[in-house]
C-alpha positions in Angstrom: 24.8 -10.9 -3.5 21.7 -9.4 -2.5 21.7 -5.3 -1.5 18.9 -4.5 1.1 17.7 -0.9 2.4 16.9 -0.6 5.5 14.8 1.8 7.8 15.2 2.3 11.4 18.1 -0.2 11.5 20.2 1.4 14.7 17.9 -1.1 17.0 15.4 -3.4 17.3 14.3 -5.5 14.0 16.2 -3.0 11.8 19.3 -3.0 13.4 19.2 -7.2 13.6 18.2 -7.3 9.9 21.2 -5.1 8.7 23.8 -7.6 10.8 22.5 -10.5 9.8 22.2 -9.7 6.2 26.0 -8.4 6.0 26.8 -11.8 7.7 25.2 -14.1 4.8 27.1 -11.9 2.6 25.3 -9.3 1.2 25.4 -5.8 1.0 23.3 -3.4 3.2 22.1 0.3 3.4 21.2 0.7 7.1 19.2 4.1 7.5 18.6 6.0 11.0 17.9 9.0 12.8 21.6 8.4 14.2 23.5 6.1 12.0 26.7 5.8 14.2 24.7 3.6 16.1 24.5 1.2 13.3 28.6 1.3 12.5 29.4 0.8 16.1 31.8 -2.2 16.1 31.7 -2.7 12.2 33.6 -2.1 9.4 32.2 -3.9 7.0 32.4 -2.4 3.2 29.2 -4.3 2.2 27.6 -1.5 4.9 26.4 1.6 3.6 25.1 3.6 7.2 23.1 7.0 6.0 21.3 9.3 8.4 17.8 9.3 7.1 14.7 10.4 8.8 12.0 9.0 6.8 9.3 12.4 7.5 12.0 14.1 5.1 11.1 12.9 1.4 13.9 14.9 -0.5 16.5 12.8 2.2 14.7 9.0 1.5 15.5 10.2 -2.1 19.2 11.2 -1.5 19.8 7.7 0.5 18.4 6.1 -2.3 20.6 7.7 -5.1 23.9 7.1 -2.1 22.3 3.4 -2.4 22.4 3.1 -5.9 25.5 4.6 -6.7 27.6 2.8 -3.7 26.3 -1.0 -5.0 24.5 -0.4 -8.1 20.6 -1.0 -7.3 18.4 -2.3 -4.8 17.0 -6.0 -3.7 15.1 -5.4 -0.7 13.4 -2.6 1.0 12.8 -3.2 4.6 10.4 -0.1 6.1 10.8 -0.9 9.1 11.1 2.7 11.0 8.1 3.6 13.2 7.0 5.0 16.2 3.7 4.1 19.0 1.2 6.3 20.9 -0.4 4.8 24.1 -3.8 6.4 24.6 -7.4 6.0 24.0 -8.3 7.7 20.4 -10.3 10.7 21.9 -7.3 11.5 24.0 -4.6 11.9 21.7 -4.0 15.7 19.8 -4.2 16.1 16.8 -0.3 16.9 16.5 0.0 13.7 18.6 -2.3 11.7 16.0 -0.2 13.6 13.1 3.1 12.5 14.4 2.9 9.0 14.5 1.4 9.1 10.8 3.9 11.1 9.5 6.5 8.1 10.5 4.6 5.0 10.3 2.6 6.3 6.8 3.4 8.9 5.2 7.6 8.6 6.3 7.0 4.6 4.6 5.3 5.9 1.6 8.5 8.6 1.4 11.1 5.8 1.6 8.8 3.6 -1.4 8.1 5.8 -3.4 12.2 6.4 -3.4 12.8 3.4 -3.8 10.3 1.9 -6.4 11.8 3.4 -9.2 14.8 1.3 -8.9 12.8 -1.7 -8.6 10.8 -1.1 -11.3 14.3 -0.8 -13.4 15.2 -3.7 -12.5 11.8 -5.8 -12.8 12.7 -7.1 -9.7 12.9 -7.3 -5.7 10.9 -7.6 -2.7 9.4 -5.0 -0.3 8.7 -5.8 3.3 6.7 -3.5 5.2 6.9 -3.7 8.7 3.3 -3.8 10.5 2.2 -5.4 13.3 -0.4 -7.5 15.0 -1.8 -4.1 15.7 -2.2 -3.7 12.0 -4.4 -6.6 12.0 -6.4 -6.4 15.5 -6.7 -3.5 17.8 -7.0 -2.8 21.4 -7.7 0.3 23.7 -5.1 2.3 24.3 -3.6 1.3 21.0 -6.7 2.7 18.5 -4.2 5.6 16.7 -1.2 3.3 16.2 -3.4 0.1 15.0 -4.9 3.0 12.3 -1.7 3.4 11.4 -0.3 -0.2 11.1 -4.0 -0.6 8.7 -3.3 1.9 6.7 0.2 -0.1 5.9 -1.8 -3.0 5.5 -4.2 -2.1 2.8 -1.9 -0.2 0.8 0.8 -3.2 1.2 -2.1 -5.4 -0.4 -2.8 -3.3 -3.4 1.1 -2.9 -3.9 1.4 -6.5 -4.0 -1.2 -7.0 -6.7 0.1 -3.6 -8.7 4.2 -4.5 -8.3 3.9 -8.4 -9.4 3.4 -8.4 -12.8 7.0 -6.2 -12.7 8.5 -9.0 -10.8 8.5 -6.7 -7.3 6.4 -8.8 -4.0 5.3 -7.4 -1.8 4.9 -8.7 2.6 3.3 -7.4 5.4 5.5 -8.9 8.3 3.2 -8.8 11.6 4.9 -9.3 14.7 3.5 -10.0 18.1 5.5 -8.6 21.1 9.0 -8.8 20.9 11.8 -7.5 23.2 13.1 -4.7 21.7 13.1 -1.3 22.7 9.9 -0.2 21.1 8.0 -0.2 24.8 10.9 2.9 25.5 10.3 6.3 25.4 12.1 6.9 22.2 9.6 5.3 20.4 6.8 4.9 22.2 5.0 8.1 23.3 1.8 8.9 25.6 -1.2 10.9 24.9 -1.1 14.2 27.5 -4.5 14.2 27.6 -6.1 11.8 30.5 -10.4 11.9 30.2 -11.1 9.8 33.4 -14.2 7.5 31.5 -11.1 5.6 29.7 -10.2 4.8 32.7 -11.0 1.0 32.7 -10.4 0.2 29.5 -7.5 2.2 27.6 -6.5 3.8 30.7 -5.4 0.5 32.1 -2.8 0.2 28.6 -1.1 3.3 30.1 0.6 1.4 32.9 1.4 -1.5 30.8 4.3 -1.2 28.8 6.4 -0.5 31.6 5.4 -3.6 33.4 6.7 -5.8 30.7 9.4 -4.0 29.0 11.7 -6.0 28.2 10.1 -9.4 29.2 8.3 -10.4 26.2 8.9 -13.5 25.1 9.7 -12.8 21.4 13.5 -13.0 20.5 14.2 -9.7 18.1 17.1 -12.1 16.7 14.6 -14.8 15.6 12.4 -12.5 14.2 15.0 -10.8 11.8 16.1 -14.5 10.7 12.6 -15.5 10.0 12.1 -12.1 8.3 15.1 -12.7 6.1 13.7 -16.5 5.5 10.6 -14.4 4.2 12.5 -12.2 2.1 14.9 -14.4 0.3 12.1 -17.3 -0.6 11.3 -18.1 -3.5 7.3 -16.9 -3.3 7.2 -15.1 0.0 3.2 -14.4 1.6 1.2 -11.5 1.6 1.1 -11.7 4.9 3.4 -13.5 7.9 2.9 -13.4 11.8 6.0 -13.7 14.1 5.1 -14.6 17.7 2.4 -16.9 19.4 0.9 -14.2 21.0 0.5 -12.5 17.2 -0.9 -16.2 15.9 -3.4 -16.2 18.9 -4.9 -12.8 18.2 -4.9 -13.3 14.7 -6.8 -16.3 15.0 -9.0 -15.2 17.5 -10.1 -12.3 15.1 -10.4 -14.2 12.4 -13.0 -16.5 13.9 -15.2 -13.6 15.0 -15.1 -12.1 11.8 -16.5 -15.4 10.4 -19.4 -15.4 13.4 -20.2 -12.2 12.8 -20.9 -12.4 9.2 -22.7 -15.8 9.6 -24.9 -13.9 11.4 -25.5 -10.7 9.4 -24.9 -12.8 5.7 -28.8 -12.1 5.6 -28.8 -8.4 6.2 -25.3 -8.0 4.0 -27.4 -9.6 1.0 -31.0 -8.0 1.7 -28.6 -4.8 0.3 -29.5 -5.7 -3.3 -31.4 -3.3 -5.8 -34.6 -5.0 -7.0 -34.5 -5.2 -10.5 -37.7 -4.0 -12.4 
């Protein structure tokens, strides 16, 4: 019996990760803003529901310790908590900016650095941070929240090489669009700020979300079993996309990078000090 922590789990991935993981059986700490949305219709004494807003470091450390003491350690920490910011990157304030890094950075870091300790103890478990195929490619309108989802990125990589010689992996999970409510107002805010030369390229992301709210063609409930497939095997990836549309962009990225330094490989080496 596995005991996962979980972040943002009253909806969306969170919320289908924390049911699907009481039904194989195991125990789960389900964290939110508002955790009577999680214990709606459940009863379960395998679920642990803790208010937790992950900005609030001394709190991710109190949930922990209610964790710990209610089942005894920790198996699997799921940051998945987060917030967006539509707007292009001269736009947005600097509270605006600040905002969305205090959740999707610096809330995450809160919650692992909680967390860690316990692993460590145990010389064992698995984190899986919740970025997206925003943390791997951006787009206009998205340029604050894709710095963001990076910043998980590269520290998730050097975790992963830090954390497995004490038995702890590490996985970015990347999904593409998915319908949850993340396109809502609740998570996803706009920059006040309009500068009219945007206008064609992240000014046209504005309108967007709205437009296909709710119609993407990713399943949230497929997603949280394939992120639980990732979780529980026996050596999980760095790195796994969820979503064509995520698969697409990735490769489509990947293939410029590898044009792009074909053609510069010349100038990259020219870079070398001339030995005397």
């Amino acid at each position: 019996m596995r005991t996962w922590f979980v972040t943002g789990a009253s909806r969306g991935f969170g919320f289908q990760i924390a049911r699907q993981a009481l039904d194989l059986g195991d125990n789960v700490v389900a964290t939110a803003r508002r955790p009577e949305e999680i214990t709606a219709g459940t009863t379960s004494d395998r679920l642990l529901a803790l208010p937790l807003d992950v900005t609030d470091e001394a709190a991710a450390q109190r949930a922990v310790d209610a964790a710990v003491d209610r089942f005894g350690g920790i198996d699997v920490l799921v940051n998945n908590a987060g917030r967006g910011l539509l707007g292009a990157v001269e736009e947005a304030t600097d509270a605006e900016v600040r905002a969305v890094y205090d959740t999707n950075v610096f809330g995450l870091l809160a919650v692992t650095r909680a967390v860690l300790p316990v692993l460590r103890r145990q010389r064992s478990g698995r984190v899986l941070n919740i970025s997206s195929v925003g943390g791997f490619s951006g787009s206009p309108g998205w340029g604050i929240y894709n710095s963001t989802k990076f910043a998980v990125e590269g520290l998730s990589e050097a975790m992963r090489i830090e954390l497995a010689p004490l038995g702890i992996a590490v996985t970015i999970v990347e999904p593409g669009m998915f319908r949850t409510d993340f396109l809502d107002g609740s998570s996803l805010h706009t920059a006040a700020a309009v500068i009219g030369d945007y206008a064609d390229t992240a000014g046209q992301t504005r309108g967007r979300p709205a437009e296909y709210n709710q119609r993407q063609q990713g399943d949230p409930v497929k997603a949280a079993a394939a992120i639980i497939t990732v979780a529980t095997a026996e050596k999980p990836p760095l790195r796994v996309q969820l979503g064509a549309d995520c698969v697409a962009r990735v490769e489509a990225k990947l293939a410029v990078v590898a044009d792009e330094l074909a053609q510069w490989r010349e100038l990259a080496l020219s870079t070398a000090h001339e030995e005397q």
